[in-house]
C-alpha positions in Angstrom: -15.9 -2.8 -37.0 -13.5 0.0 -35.2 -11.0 -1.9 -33.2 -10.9 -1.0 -29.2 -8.1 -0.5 -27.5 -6.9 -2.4 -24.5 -7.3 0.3 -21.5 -3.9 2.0 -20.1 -5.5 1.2 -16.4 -5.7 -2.7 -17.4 -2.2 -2.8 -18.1 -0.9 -1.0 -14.9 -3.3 -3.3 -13.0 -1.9 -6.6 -15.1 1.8 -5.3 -13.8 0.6 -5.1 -10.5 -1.0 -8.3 -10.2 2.2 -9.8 -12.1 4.7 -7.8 -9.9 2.6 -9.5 -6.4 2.8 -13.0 -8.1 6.5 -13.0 -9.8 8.3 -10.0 -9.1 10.0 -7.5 -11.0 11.2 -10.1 -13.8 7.2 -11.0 -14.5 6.3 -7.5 -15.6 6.9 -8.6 -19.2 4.9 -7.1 -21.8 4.1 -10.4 -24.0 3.2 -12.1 -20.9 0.8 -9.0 -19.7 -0.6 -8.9 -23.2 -1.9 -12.9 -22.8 -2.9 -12.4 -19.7 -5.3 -9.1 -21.4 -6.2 -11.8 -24.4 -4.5 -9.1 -26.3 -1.7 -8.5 -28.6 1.3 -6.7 -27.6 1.3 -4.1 -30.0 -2.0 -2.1 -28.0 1.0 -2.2 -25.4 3.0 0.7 -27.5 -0.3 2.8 -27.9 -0.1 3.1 -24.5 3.4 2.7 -23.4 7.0 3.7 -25.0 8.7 0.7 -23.8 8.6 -1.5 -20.0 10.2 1.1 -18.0 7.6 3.3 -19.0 4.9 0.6 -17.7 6.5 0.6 -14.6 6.9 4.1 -14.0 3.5 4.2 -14.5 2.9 1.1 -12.5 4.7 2.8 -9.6 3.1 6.2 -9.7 0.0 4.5 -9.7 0.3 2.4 -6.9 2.0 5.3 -4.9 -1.5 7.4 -5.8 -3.7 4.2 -4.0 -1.6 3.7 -0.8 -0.5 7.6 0.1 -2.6 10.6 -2.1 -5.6 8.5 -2.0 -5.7 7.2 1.7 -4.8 10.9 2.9 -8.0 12.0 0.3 -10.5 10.0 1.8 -9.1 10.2 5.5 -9.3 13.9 5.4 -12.4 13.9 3.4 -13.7 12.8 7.2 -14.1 16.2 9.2 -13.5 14.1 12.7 -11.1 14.9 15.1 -7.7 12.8 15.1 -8.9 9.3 16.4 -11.7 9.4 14.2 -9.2 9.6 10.9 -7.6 7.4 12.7 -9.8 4.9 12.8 -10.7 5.8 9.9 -7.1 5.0 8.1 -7.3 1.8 10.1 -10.5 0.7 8.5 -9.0 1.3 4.8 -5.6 -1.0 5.6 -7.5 -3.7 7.2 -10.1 -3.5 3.9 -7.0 -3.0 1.2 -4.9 -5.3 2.9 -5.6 -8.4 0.4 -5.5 -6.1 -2.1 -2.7 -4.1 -1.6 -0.3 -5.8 0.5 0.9 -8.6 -2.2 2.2 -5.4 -3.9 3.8 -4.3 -1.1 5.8 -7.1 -0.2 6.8 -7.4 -3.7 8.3 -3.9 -4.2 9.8 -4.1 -0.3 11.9 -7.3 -1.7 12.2 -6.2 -5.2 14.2 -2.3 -3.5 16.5 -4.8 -1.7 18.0 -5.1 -4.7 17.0 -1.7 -7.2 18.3 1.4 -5.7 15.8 3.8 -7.2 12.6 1.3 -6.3 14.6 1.9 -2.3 14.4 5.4 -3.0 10.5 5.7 -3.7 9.9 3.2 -1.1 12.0 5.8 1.0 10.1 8.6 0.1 6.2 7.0 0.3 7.8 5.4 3.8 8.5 8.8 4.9 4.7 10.0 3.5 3.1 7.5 5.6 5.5 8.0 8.8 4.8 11.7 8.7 0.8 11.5 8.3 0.4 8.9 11.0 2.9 11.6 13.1 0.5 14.0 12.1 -2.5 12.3 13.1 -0.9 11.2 16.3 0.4 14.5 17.5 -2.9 15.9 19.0 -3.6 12.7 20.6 0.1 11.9 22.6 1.7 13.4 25.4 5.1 13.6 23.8 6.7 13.4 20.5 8.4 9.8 21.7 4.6 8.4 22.4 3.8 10.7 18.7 6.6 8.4 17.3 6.1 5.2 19.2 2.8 4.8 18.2 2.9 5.9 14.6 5.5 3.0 14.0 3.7 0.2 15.3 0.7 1.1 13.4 2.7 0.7 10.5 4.5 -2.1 11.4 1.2 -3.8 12.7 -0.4 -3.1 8.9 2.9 -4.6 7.2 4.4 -7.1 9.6 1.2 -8.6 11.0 0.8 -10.6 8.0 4.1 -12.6 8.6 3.2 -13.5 11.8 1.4 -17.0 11.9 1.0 -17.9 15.7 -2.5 -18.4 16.9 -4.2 -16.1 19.9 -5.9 -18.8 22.0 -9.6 -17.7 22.5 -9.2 -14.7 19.9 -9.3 -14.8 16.5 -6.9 -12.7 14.3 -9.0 -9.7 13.3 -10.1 -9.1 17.3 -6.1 -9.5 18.4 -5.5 -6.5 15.3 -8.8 -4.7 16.6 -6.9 -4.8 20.0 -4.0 -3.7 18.9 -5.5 -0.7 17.5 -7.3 -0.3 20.6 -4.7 0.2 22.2 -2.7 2.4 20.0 -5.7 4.9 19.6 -5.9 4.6 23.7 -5.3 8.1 26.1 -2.7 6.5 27.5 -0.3 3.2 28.1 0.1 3.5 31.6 
């Protein structure tokens, strides 16, 4: 019977999960390789050694959150607030997903100056599509920049606010929210 070999995909996924649930320090490859109900050694087929992993790991998640998003966005031929919209749909629907990862990598580059500087440079991705995407909608490169950092701080930061919104539920405050920031103007 010819043996099968442990995907490369499963073990980028494994260090994701592990980086959301224990940070950096759980990306280990013995504990990955348990958590497959594999041996380690299918790690090397794949893999020279953990940094490679998390290269990997990296690159990969940097493909879902900026190179994929700005795929299917554009693969929408509508005008700006539809891709908008559009881009707002995917966070909301990757949030659970994706955001665990996130958080982990924005604590974990508080302390790894090269995990700041790719958390630099997919920060400055996002800021400059959502600039992009604004633009044709705003009256001013201020209202351009206003409004593409609150809809990125209202996809990262809304998840560490915990106050209630009497006689609204979360997901109608966040649909507000984007209401507003898709809106001809805040006057």
């Amino acid at each position: 019977m010819a043996k099968t070999q442990t995907p490369r995909d499963a073990w980028i996924e494994a260090a994701l999960q592990a980086l959301a649930s224990g940070g950096p320090e759980s990306i280990r490859v013995e504990a990955l390789a348990t958590q497959l109900g594999v041996s380690k050694g299918g790690f090397y087929w794949h893999f020279k050694d953990r940094a490679a992993l998390i290269e990997e790991m990296l690159d990969s998640w940097e493909r879902s959150v900026v190179t994929d998003v700005i795929a299917e966005v554009e693969s929408d031929p509508g005008e700006s607030r539809d891709k908008l919209q559009h881009l707002f749909e995917l966070a909301i629907a990757a949030a659970g997903g994706i955001l665990p990862v996130e958080l982990a990598l924005r604590d974990w580059s508080r302390r790894d100056e090269e995990i700041a500087a790719r958390l630099h440079r997919i920060d400055n991705q996002r800021m400059a599509y959502l600039r992009s995407l604004f633009g044709p909608i705003c009256i001013d490169e201020d209202d351009v920049e206003a409004r593409s950092i609150l809809a990125f701080s209202l996809f990262i930061g809304s998840k560490f606010i915990v106050a209630e919104h009497p006689g609204k539920s979360r997901s109608e405050v966040l649909q507000l929210a984007i209401d507003r920031l898709l809106a001809e103007s805040w006057g």
